[in-house]
GULO-536923 format. One record per residue (C-alpha): residue number from 1; residue in one letter; x, y, z. Coordinates in steps of 0.001 Angstrom, whole numbers, always signed. Last residue first. Layout:
# GULO-536923
<node n="NUM" res="a" xx="X" yy="Y" zz="Z"/>
...
This chain:
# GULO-536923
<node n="299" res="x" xx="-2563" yy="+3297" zz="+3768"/>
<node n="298" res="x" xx="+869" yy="+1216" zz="+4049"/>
<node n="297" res="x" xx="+3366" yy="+3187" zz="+2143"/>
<node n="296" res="x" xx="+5581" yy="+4643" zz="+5125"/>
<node n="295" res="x" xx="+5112" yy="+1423" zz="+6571"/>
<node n="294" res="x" xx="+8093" yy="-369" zz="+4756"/>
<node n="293" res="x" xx="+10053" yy="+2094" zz="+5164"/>
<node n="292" res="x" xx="+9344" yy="+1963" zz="+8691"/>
<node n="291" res="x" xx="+10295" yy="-2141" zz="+8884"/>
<node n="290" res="x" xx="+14053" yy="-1423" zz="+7223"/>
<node n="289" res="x" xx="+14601" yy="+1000" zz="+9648"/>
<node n="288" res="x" xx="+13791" yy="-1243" zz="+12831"/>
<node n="287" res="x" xx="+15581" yy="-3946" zz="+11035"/>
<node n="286" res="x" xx="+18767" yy="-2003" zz="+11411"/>
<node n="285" res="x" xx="+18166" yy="-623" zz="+14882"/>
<node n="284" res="x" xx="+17733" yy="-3788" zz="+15676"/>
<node n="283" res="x" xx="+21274" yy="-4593" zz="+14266"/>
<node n="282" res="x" xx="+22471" yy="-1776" zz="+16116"/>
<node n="281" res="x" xx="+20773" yy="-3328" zz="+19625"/>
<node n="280" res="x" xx="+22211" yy="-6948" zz="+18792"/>
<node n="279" res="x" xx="+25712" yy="-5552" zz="+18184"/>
<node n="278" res="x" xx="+25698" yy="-3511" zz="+21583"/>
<node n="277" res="x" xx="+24384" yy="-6944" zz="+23354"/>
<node n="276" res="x" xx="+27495" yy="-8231" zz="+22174"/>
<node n="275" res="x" xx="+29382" yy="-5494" zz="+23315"/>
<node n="274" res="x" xx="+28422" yy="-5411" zz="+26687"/>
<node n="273" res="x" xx="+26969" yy="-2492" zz="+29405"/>
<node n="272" res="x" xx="+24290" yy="-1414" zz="+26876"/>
<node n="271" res="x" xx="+22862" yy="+1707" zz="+28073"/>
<node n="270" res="x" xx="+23079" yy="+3569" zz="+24827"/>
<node n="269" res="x" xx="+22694" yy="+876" zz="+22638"/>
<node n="268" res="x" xx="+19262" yy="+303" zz="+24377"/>
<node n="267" res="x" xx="+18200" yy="+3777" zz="+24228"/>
<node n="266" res="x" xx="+18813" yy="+3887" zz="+20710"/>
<node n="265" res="x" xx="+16880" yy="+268" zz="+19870"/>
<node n="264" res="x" xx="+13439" yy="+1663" zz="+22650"/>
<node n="263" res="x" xx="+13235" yy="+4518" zz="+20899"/>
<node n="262" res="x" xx="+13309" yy="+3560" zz="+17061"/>
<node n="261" res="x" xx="+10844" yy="+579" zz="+18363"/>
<node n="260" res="x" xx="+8696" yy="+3746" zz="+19150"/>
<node n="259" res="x" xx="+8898" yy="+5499" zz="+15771"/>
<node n="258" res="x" xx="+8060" yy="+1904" zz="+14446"/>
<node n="257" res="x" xx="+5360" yy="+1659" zz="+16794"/>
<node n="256" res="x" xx="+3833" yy="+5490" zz="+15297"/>
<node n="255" res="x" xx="+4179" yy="+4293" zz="+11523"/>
<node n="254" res="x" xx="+1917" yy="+1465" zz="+12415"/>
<node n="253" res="x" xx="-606" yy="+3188" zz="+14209"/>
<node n="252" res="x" xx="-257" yy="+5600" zz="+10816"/>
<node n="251" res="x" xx="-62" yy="+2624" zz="+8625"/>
<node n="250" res="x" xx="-3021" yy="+560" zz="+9963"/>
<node n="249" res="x" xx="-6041" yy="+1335" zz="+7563"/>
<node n="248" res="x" xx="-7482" yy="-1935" zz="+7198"/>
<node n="247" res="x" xx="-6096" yy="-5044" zz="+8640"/>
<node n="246" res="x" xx="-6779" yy="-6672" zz="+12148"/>
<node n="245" res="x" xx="-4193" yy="-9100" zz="+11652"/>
<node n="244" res="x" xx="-1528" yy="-6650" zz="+10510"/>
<node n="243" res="x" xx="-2370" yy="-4746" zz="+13411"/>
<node n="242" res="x" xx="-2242" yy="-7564" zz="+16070"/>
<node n="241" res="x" xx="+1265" yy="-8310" zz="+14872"/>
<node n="240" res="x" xx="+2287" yy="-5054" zz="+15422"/>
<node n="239" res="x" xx="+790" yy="-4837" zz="+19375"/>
<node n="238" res="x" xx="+3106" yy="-8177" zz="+19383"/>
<node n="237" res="x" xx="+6379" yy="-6496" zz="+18426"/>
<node n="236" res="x" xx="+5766" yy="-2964" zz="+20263"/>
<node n="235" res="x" xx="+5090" yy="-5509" zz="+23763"/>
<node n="234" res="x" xx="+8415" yy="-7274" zz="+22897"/>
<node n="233" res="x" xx="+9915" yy="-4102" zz="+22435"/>
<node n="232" res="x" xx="+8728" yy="-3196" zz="+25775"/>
<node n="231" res="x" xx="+9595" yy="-5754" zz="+27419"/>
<node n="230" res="x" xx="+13199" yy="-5699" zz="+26013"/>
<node n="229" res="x" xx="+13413" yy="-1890" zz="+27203"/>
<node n="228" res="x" xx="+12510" yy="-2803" zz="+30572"/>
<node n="227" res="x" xx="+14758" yy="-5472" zz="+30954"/>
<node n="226" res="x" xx="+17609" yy="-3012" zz="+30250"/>
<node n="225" res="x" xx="+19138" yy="-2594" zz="+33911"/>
<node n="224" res="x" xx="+22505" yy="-883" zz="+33566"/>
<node n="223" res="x" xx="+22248" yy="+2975" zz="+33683"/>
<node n="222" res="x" xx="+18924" yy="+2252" zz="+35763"/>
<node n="221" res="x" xx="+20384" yy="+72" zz="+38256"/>
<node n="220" res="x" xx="+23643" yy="+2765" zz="+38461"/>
<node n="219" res="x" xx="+21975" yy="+5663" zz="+39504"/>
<node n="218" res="x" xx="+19564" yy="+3381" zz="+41849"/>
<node n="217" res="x" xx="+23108" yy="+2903" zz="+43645"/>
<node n="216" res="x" xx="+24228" yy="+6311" zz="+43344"/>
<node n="215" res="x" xx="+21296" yy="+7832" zz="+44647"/>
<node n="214" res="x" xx="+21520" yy="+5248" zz="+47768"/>
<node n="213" res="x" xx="+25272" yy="+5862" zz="+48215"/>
<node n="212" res="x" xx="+24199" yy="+9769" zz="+48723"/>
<node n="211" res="x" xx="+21729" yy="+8497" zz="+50995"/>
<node n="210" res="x" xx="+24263" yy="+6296" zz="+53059"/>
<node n="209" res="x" xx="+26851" yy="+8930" zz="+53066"/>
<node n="208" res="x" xx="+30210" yy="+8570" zz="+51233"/>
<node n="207" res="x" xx="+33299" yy="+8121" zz="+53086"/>
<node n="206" res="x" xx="+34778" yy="+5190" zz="+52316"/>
<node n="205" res="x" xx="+37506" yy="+6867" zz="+50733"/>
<node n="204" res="x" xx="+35773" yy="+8308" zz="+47841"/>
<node n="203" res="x" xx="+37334" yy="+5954" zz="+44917"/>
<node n="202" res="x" xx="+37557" yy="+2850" zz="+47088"/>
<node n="201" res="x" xx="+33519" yy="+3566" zz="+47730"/>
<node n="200" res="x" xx="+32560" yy="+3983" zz="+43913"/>
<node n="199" res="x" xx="+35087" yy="+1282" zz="+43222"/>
<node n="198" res="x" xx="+33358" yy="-1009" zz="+45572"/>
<node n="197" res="x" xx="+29572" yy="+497" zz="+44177"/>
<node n="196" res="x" xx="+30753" yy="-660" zz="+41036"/>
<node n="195" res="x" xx="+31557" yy="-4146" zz="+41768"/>
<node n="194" res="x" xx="+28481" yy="-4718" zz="+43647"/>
<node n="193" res="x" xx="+26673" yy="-2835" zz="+40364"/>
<node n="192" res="x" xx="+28395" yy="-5737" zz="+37769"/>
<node n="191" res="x" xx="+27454" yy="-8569" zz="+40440"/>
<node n="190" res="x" xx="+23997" yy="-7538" zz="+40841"/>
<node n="189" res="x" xx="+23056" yy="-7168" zz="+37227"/>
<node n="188" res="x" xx="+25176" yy="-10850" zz="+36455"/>
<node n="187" res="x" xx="+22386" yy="-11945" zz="+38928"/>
<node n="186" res="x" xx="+19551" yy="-9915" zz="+37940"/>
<node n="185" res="x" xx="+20341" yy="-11630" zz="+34093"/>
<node n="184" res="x" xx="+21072" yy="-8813" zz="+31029"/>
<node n="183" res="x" xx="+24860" yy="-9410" zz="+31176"/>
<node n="182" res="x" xx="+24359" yy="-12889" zz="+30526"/>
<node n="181" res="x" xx="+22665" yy="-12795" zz="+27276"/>
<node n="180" res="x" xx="+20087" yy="-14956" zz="+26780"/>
<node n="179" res="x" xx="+17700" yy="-11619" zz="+27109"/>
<node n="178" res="x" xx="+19522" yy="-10617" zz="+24096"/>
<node n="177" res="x" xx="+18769" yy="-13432" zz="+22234"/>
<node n="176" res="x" xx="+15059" yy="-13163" zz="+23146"/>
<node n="175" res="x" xx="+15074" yy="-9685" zz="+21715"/>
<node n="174" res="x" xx="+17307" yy="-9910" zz="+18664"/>
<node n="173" res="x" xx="+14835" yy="-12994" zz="+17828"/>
<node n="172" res="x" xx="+11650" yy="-10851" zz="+17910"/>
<node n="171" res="x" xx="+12885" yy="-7883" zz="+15869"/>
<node n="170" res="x" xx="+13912" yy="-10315" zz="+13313"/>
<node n="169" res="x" xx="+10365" yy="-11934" zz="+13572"/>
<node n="168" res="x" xx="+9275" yy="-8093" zz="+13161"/>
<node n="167" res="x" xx="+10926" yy="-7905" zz="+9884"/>
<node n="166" res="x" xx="+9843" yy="-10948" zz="+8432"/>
<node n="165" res="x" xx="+5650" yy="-9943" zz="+9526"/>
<node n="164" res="x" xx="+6665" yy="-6817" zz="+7869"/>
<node n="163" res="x" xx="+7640" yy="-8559" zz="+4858"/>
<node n="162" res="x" xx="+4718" yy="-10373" zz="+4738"/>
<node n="161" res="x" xx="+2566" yy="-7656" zz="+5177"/>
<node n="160" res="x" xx="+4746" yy="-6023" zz="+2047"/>
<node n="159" res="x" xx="+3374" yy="-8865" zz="-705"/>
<node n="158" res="x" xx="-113" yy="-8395" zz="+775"/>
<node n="157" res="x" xx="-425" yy="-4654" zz="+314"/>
<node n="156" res="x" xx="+775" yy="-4843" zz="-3100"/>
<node n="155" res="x" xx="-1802" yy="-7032" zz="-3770"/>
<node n="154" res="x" xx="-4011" yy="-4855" zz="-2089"/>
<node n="153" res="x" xx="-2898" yy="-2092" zz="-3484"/>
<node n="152" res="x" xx="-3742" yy="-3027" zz="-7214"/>
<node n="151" res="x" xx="-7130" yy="-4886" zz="-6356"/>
<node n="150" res="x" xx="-8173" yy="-1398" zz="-4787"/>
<node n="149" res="x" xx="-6846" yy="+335" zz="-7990"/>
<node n="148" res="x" xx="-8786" yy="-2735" zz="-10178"/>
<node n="147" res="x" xx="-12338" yy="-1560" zz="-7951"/>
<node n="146" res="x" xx="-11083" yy="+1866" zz="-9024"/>
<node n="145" res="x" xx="-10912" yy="+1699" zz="-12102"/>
<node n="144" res="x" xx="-14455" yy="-239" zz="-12605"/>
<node n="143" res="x" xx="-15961" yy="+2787" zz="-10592"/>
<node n="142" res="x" xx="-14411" yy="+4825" zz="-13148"/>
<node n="141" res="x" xx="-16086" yy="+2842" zz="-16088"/>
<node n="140" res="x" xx="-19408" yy="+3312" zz="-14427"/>
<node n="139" res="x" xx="-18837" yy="+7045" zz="-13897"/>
<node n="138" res="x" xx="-18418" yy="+7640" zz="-17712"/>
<node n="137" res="x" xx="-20930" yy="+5371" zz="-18328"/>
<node n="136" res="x" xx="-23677" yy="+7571" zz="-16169"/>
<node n="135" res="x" xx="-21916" yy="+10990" zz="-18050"/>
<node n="134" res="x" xx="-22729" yy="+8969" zz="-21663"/>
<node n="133" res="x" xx="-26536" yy="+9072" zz="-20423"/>
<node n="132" res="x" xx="-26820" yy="+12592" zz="-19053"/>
<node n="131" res="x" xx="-25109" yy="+13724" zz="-21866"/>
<node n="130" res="x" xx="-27742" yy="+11775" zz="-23944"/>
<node n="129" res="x" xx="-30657" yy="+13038" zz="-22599"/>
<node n="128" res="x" xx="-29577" yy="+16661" zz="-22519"/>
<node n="127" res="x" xx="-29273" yy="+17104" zz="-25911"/>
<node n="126" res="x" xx="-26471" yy="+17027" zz="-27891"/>
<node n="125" res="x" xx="-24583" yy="+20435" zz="-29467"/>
<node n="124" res="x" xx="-24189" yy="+20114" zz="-33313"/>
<node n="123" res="x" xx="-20482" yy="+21193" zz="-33791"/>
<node n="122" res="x" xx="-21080" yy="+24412" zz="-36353"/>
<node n="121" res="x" xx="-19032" yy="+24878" zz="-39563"/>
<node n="120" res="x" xx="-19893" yy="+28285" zz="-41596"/>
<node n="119" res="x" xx="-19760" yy="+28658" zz="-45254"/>
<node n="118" res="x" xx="-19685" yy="+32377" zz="-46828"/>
<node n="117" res="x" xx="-18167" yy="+34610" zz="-43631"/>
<node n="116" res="x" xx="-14828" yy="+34110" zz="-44754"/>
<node n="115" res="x" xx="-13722" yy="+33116" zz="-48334"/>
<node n="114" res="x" xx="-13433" yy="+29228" zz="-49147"/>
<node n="113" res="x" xx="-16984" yy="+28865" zz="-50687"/>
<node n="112" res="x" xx="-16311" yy="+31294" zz="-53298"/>
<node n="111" res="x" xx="-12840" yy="+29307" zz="-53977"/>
<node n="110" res="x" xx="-14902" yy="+26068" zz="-54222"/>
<node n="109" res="x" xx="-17507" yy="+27497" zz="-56204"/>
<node n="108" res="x" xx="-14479" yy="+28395" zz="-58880"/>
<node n="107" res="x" xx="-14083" yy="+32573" zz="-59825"/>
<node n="106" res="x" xx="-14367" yy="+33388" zz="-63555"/>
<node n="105" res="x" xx="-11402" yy="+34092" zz="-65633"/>
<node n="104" res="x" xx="-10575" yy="+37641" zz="-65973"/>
<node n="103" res="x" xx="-11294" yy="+40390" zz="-68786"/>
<node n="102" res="x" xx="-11320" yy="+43204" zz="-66886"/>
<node n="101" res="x" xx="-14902" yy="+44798" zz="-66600"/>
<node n="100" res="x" xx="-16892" yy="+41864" zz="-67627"/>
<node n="99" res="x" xx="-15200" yy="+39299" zz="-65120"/>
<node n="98" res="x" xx="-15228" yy="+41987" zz="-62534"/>
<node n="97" res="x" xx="-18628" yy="+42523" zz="-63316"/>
<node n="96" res="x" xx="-19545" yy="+38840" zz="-62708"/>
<node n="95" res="x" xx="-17217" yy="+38467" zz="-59448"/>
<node n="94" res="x" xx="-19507" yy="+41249" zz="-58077"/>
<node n="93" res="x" xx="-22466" yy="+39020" zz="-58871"/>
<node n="92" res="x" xx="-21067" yy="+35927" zz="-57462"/>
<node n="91" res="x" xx="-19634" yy="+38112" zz="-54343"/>
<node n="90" res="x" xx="-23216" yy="+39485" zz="-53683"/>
<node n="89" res="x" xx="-25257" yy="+36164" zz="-53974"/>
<node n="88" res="x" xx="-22632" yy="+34351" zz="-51591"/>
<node n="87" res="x" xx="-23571" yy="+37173" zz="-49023"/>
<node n="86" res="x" xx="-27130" yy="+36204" zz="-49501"/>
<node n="85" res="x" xx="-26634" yy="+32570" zz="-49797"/>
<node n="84" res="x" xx="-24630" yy="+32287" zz="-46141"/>
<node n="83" res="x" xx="-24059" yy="+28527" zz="-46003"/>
<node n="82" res="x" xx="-25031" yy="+26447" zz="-43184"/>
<node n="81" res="x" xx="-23557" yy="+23700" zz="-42460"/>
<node n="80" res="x" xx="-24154" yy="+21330" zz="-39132"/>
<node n="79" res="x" xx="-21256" yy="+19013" zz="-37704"/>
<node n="78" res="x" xx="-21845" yy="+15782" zz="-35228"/>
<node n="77" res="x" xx="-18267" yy="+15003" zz="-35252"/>
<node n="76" res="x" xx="-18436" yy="+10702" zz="-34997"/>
<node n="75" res="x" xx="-15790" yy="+8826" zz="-32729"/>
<node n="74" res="x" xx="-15366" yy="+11925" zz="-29986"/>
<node n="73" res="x" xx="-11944" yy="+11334" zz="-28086"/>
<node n="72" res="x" xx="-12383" yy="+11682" zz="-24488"/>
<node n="71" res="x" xx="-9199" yy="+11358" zz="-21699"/>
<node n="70" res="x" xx="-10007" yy="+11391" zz="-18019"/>
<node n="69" res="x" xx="-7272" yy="+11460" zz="-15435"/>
<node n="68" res="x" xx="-7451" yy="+10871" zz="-11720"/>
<node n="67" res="x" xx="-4272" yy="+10975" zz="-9817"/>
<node n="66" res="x" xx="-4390" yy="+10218" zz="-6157"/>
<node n="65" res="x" xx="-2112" yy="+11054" zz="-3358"/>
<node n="64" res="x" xx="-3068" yy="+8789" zz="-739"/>
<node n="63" res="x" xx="-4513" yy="+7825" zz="+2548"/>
<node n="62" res="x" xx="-7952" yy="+6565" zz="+3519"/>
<node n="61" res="x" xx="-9651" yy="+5077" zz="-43"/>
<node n="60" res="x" xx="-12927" yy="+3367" zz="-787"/>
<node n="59" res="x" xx="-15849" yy="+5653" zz="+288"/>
<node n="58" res="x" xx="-13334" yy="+8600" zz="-296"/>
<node n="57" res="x" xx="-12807" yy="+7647" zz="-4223"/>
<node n="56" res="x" xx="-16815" yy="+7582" zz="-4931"/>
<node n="55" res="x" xx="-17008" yy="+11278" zz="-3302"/>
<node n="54" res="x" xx="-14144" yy="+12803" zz="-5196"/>
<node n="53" res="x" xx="-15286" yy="+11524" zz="-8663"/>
<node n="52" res="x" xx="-18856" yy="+13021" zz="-7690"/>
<node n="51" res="x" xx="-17449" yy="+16348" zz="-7015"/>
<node n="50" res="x" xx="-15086" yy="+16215" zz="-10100"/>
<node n="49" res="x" xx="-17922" yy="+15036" zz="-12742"/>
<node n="48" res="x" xx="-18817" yy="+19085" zz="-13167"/>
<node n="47" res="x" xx="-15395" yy="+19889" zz="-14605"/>
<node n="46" res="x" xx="-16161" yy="+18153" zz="-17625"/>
<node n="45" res="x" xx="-16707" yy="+20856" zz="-20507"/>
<node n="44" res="x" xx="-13031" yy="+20935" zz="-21343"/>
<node n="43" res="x" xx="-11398" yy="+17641" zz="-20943"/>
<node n="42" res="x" xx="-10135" yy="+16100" zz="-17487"/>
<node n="41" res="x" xx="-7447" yy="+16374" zz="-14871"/>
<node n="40" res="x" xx="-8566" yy="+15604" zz="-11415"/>
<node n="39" res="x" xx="-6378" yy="+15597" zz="-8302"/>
<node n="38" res="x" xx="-7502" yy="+14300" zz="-5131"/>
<node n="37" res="x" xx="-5290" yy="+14353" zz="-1348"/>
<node n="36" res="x" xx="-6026" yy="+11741" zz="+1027"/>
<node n="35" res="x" xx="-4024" yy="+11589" zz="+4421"/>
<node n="34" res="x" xx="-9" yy="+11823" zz="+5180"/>
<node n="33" res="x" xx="+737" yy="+10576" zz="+1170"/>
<node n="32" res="x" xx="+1910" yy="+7566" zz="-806"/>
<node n="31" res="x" xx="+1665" yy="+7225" zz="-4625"/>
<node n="30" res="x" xx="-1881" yy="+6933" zz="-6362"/>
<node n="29" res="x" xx="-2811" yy="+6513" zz="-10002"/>
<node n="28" res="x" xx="-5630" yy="+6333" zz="-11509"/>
<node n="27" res="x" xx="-6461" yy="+6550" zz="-15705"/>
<node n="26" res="x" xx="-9858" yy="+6963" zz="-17064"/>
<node n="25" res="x" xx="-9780" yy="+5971" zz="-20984"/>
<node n="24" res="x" xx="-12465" yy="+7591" zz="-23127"/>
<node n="23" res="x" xx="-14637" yy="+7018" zz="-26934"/>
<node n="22" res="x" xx="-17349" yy="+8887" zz="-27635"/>
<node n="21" res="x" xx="-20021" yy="+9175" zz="-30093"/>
<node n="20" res="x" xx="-21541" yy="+5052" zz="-30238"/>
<node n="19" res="x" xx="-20176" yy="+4904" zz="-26695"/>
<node n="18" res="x" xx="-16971" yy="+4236" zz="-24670"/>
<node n="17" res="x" xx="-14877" yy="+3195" zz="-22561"/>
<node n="16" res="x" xx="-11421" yy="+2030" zz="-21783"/>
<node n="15" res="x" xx="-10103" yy="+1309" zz="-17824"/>
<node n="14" res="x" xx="-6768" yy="+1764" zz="-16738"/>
<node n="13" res="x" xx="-5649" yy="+1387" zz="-12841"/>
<node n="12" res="x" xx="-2561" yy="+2349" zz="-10927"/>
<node n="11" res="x" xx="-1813" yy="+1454" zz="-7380"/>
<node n="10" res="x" xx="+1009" yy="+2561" zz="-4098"/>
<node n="9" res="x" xx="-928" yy="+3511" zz="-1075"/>
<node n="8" res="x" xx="-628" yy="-501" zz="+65"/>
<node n="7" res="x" xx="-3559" yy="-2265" zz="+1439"/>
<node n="6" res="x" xx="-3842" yy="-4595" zz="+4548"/>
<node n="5" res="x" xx="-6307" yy="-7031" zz="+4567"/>
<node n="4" res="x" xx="-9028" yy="-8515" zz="+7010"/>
<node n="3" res="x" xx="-10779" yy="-5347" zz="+7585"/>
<node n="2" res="x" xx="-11980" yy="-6086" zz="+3447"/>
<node n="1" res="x" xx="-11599" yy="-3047" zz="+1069"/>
């Protein structure tokens, strides 16, 4: 995978094999997971390919729940017969007397050869040479599915960086149009706590102490100032951007800015003095949602 691309956990690859005995198809599919996690379903006799399949996959995948399938289909039964000519000797001769004894039709070689024990079937086993030889183009074809997996979620990866980069140029606008806002200028800041600190003081009489005034005051700054929240949305938005650049394996950083975004959207709602600036933070909160589903599947 090149650093310069992102990659989706979502693929599937098919490749077809095969040899002048065998015939295969390796299947892989992969969904999205928390890390890497291998699964290998193959024909009896081919457990031993597992540890190798498991290496090649974790040089070229992070995160993932992969699939690997191998199906094998032999082209040309390699059989041996052998028939047992001493025990075929015995029932020809006892079918003879029965023949003699009870006037009955003699038995058919076909119906000799049927009875148990007479003609035996055996799968010629190969030799170590060419097991060793189809097992090489066996792992050949399953590097070739997974160089088309890689191509799979990196395509997929490329259509959904795109979409992120939408989603955090929507994140981007609700920020500088709520710092257009007037309600979020020092001035309009000052104002709004002057006024409260005159009800706060018609309320108690005049009577409050300077310190307890203080408290209140810095109470109220903090209850109303929201700059800091815009910076640092502004700071999740470009950190982002520098991810997608970078490329790679981003989705947990990733995954851990949108949890912060998340943050930063609720706590402005929550301190938001002005209903338009309440709109802007639930539509954030909006696109905020819409950008973590995204990066739940980025690897």
């Amino acid at each position: 995978m090149t650093s310069s691309a992102i990659a989706s956990m979502t693929g599937f690859a098919r490749v077809q094999g095969g040899n002048d005995l065998y015939s295969w198809i390796w299947e892989v599919k992969s969904v999205n997971g928390r890390g890497l996690e291998i699964r290998f379903r193959g024909p009896q006799g081919f457990d031993s390919l597992e540890p190798d399949l498991r290496k090649r996959l974790k040089t070229r995948l992070q995160r993932g729940n992969v699939n690997i399938s191998l199906s094998l289909k032999k082209l040309t039964p390699q059989s041996r017969v052998s028939v047992d000519e001493a025990l075929l000797e015995r029932l020809a001769g006892l079918c003879d007397r029965l023949c003699q004894d009870y006037d009955v039709a003699p038995p058919r070689a076909d119906g000799l050869l049927a009875l148990r024990g007479v003609l035996e079937v055996q799968e010629e086993n190969e030799d170590e040479a060419i097991r060793q030889a189809m097992e090489r183009a066996l792992m050949d074809d399953f590097d070739q599915a997974l160089d088309n997996l890689e191509q799979a979620r990196l395509a997929e990866g490329q259509q959904m960086g795109e979409l992120l980069k939408g989603h955090l140029e929507r994140i981007s606008q609700s920020v500088s149009a709520a710092e257009q806002l007037e309600v979020t200028r020092p001035e309009a800041m000052r104002a709004r706590l002057s006024q409260l600190m005159h009800q706060l003081l018609d309320a108690s009489g005049g009577e409050l102490p300077e310190d307890r005034l203080s408290q209140e005051a810095a109470l109220l700054v903090s209850k109303a100032d929201v700059r800091e929240e815009l910076d640092r949305l502004k700071a999740h938005v470009s950190a982002s951007r520098e991810l997608l650049e970078s490329g790679g394996a981003v989705g947990r950083r990733l995954d851990f800015l949108c949890q912060e975004f998340n943050r930063e959207a609720n706590t402005l709602c929550s301190k938001s003095p002005d209903p338009e600036l309440t709109t802007l933070g639930l539509d954030l909160k909006a696109t905020v949602d819409q950008l973590r589903e995204l990066v739940q599947n980025i690897e």
